[in-house]
N, CA, C and O atoms as CSV, one atom per row, in Angstrom:
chain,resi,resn,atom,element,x,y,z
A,1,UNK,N,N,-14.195,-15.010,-5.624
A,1,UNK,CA,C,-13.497,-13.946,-4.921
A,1,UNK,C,C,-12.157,-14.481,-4.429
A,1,UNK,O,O,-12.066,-15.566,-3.855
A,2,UNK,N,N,-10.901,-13.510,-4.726
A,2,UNK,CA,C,-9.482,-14.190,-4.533
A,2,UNK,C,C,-9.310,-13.591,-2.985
A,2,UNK,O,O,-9.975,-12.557,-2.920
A,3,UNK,N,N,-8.879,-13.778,-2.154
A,3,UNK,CA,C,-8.710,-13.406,-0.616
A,3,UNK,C,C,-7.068,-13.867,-0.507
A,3,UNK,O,O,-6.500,-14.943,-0.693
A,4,UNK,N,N,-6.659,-12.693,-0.165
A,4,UNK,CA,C,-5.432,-12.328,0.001
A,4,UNK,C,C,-4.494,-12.248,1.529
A,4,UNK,O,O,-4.638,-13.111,2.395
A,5,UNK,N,N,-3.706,-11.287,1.656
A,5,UNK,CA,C,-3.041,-11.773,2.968
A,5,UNK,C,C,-4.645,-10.750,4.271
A,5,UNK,O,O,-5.647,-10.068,4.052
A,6,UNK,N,N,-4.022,-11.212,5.319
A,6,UNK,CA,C,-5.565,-10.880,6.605
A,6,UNK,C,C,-7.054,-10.653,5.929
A,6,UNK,O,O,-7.875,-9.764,6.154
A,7,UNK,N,N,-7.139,-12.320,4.576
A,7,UNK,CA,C,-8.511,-12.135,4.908
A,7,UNK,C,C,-8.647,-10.499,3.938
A,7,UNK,O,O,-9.729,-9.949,4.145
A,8,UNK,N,N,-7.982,-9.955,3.250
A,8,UNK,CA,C,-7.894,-8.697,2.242
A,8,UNK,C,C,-8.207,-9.401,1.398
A,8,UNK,O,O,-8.124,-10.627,1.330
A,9,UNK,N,N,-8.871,-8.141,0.180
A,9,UNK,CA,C,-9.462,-9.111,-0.746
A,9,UNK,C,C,-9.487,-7.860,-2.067
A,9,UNK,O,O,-9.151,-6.704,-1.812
A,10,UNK,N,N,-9.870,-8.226,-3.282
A,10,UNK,CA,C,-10.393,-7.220,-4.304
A,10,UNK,C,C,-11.127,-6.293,-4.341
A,10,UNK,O,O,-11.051,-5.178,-4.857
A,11,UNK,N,N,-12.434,-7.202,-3.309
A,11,UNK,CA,C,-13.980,-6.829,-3.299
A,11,UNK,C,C,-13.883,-5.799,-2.535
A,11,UNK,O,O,-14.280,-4.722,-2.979
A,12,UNK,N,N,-13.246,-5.889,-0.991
A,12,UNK,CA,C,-13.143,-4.619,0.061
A,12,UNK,C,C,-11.968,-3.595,-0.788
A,12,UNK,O,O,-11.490,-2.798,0.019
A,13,UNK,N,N,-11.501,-3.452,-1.925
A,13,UNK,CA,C,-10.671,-2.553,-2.042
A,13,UNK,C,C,-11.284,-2.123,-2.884
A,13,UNK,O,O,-10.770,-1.076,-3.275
A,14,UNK,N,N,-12.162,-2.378,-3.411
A,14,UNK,CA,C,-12.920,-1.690,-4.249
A,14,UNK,C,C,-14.248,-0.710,-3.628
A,14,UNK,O,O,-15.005,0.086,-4.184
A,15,UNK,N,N,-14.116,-1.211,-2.141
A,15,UNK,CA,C,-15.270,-0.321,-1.383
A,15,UNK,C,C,-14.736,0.752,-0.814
A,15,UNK,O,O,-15.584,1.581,-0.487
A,16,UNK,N,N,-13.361,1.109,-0.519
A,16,UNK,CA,C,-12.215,1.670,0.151
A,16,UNK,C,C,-12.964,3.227,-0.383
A,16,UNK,O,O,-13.851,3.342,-1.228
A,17,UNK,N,N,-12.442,4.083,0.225
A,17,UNK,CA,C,-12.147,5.746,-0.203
A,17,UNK,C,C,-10.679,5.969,-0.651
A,17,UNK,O,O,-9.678,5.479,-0.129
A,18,UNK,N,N,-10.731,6.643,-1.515
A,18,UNK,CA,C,-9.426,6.975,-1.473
A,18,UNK,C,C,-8.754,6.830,-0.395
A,18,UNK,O,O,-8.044,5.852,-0.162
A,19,UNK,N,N,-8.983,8.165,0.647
A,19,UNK,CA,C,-8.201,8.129,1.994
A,19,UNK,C,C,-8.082,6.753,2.587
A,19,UNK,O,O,-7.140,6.666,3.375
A,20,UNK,N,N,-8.944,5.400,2.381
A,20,UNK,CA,C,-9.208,4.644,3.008
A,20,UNK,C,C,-7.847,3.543,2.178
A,20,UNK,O,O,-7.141,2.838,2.898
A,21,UNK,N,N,-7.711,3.553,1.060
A,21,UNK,CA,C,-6.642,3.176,0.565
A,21,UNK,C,C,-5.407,3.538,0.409
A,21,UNK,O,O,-4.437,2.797,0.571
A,22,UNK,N,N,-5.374,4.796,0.059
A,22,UNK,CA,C,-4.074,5.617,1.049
A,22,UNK,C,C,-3.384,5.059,2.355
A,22,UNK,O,O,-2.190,4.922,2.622
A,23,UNK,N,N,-4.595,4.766,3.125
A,23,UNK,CA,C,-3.666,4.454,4.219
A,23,UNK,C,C,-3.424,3.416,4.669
A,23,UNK,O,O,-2.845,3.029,5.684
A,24,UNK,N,N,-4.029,2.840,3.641
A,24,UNK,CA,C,-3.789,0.482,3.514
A,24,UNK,C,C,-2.406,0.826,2.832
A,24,UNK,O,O,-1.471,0.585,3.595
A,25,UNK,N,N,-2.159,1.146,2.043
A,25,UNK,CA,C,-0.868,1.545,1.287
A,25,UNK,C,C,-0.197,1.846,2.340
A,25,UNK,O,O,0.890,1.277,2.226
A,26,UNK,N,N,-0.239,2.414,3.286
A,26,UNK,CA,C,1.067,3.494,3.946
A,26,UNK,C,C,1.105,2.624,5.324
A,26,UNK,O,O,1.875,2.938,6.232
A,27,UNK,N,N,0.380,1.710,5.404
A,27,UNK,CA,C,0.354,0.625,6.322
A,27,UNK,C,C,1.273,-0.770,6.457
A,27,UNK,O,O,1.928,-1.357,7.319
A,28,UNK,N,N,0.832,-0.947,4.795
A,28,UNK,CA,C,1.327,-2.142,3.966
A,28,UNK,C,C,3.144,-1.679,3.966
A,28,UNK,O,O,3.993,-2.552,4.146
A,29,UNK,N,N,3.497,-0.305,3.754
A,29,UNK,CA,C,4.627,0.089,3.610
A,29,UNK,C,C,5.440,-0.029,4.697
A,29,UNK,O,O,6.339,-0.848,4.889
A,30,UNK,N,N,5.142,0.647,5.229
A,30,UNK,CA,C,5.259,0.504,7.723
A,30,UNK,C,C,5.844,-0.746,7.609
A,30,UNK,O,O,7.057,-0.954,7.593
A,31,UNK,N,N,4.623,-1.903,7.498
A,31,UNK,CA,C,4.900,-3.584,7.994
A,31,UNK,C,C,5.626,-3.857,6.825
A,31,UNK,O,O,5.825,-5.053,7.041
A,32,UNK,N,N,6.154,-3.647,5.777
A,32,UNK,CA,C,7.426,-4.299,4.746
A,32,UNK,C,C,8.451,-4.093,5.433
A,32,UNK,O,O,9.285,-4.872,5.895
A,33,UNK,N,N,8.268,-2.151,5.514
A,33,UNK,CA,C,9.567,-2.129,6.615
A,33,UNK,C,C,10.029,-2.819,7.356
A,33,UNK,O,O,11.070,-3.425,7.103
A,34,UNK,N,N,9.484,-2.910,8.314
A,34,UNK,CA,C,9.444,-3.861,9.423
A,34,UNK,C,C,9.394,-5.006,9.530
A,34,UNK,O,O,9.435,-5.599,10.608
A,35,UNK,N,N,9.293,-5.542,8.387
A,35,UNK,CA,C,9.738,-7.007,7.786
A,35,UNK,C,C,11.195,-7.125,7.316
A,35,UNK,O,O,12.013,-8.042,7.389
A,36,UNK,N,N,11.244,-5.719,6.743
A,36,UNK,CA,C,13.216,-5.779,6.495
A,36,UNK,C,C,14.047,-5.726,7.564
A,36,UNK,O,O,15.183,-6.186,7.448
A,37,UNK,N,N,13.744,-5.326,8.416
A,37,UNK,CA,C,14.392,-5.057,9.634
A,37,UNK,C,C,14.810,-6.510,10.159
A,37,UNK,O,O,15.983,-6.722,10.465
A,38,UNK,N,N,13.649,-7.698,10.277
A,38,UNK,CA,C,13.571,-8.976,10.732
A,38,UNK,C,C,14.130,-9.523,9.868
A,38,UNK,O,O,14.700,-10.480,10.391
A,39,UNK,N,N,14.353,-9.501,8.687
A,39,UNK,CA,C,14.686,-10.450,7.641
A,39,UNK,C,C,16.239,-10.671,7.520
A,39,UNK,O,O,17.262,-10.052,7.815
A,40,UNK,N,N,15.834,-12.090,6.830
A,40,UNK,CA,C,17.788,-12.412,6.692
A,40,UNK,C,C,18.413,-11.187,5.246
A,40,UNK,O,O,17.808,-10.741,4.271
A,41,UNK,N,N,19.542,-11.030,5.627
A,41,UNK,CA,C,20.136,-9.958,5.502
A,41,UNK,C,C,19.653,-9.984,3.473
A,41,UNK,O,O,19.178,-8.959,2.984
A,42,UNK,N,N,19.882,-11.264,2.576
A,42,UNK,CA,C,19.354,-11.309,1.663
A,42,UNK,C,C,18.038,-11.207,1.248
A,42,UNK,O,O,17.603,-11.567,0.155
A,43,UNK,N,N,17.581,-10.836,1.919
A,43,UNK,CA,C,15.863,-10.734,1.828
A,43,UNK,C,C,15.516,-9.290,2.043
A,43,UNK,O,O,14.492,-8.738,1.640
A,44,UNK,N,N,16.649,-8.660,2.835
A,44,UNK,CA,C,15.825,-7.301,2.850
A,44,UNK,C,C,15.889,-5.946,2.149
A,44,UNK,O,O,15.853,-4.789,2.570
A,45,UNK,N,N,15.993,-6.479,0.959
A,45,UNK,CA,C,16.258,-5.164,-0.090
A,45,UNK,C,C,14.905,-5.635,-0.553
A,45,UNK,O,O,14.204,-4.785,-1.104
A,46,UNK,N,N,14.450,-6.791,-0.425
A,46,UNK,CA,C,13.151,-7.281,-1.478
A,46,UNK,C,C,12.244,-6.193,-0.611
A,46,UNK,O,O,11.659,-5.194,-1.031
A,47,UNK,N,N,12.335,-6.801,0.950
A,47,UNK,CA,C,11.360,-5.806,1.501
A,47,UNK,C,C,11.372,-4.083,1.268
A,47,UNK,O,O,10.480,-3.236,1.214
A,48,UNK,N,N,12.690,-4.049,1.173
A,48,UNK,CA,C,12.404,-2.694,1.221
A,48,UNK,C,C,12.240,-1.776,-0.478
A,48,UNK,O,O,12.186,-0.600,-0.838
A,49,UNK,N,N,12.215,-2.934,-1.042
A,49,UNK,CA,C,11.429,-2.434,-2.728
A,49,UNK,C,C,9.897,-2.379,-2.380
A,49,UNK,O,O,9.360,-1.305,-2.650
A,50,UNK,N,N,9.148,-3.295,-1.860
A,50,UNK,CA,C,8.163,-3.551,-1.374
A,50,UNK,C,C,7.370,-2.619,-0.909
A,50,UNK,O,O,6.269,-2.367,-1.398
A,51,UNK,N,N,7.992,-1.898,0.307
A,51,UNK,CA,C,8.067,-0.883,0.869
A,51,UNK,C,C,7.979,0.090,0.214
A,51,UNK,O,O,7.082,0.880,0.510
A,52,UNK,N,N,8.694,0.336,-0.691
A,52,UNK,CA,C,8.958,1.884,-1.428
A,52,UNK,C,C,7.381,1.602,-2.591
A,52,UNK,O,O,6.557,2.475,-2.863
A,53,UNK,N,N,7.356,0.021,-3.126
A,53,UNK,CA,C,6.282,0.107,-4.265
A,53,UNK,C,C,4.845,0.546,-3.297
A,53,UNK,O,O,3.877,1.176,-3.724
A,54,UNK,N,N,4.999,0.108,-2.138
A,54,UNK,CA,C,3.862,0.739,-1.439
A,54,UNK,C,C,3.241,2.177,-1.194
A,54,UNK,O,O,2.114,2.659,-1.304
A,55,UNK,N,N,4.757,2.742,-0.727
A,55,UNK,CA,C,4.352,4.652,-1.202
A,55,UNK,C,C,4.769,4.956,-1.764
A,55,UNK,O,O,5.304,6.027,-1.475
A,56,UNK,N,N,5.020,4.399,-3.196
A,56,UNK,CA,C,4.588,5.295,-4.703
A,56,UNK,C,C,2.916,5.061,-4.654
A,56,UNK,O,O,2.056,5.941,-4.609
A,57,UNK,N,N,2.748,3.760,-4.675
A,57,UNK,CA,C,0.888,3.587,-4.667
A,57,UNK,C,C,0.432,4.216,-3.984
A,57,UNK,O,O,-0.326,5.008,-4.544
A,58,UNK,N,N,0.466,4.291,-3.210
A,58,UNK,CA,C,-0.048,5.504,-2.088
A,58,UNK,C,C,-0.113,6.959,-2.595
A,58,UNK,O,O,-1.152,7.607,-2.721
A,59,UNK,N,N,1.327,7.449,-2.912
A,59,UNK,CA,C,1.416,8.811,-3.733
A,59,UNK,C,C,0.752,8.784,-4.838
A,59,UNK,O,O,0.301,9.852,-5.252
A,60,UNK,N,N,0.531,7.581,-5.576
A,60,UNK,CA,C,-0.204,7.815,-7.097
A,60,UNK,C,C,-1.667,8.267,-6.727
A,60,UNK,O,O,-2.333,9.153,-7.263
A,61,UNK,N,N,-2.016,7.407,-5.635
A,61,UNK,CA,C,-3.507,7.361,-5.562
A,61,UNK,C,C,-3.990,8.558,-4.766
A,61,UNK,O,O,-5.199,8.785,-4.804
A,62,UNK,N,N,-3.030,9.535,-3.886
A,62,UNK,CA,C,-3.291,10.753,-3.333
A,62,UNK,C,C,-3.473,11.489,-4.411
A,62,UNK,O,O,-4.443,12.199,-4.675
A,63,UNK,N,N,-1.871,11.180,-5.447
A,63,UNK,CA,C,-2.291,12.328,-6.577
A,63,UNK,C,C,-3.680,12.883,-7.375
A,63,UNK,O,O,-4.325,13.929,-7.437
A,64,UNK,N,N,-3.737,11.387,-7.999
A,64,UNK,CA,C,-5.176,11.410,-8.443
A,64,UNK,C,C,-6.058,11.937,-7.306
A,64,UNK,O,O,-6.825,12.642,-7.962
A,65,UNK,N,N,-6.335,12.022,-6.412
A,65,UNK,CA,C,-7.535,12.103,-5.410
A,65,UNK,C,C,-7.683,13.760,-5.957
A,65,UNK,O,O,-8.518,14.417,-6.579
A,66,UNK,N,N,-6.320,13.997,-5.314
A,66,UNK,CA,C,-6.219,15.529,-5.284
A,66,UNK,C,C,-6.624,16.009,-6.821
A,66,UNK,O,O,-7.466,16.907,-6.810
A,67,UNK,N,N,-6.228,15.623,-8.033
A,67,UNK,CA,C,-6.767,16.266,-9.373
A,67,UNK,C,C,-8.274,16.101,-9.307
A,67,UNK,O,O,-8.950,17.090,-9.588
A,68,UNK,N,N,-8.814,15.096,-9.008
A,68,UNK,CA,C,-10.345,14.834,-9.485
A,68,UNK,C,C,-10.889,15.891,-8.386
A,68,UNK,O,O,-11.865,16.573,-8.699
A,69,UNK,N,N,-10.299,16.054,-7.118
A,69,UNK,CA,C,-10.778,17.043,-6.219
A,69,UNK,C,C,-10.328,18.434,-6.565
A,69,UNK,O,O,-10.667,19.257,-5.715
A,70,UNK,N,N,-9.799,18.818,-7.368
A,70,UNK,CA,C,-9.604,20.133,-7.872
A,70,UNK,C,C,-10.445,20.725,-9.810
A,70,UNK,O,O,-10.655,21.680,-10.558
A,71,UNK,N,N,-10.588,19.286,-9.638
A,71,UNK,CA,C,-11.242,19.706,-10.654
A,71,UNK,C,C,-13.109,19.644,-10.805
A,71,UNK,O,O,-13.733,19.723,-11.863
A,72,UNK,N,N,-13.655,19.491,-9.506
A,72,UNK,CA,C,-14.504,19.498,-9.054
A,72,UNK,C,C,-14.926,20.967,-9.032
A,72,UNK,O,O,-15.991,21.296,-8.508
């Protein structure tokens, strides 16, 4: 098992709910932010790609939620 940043891991993201990953995503996005903000001035476009790759993932994985839930 690979264990990632706080002790996050594969195994717990694979136990997640949608909603429950949704909002690790939109979390993960928040604290990039907020890492660009702190960061030296060359560093913070990285964060804030980071940031943005976070809520597209987020939006991908709502999307899907919402089709498999409409097609229910």
């Amino acid at each position: 098992m690979v264990v990632g940043v706080d002790g996050f891991s594969a195994d717990r993201w694979k136990k997640l709910s949608d909603a429950e990953r949704i909002e690790h995503c939109r979390m993960a996005a928040r604290e990039a932010d907020a890492y660009a903000e702190l960061a030296r001035p060359e560093l913070q476009t990285v964060y804030k790609d980071l940031a943005a790759q976070w809520h597209m993932l987020a939006s991908e994985i709502e999307r899907v939620m919402i089709q498999r839930l409409a097609a229910q």
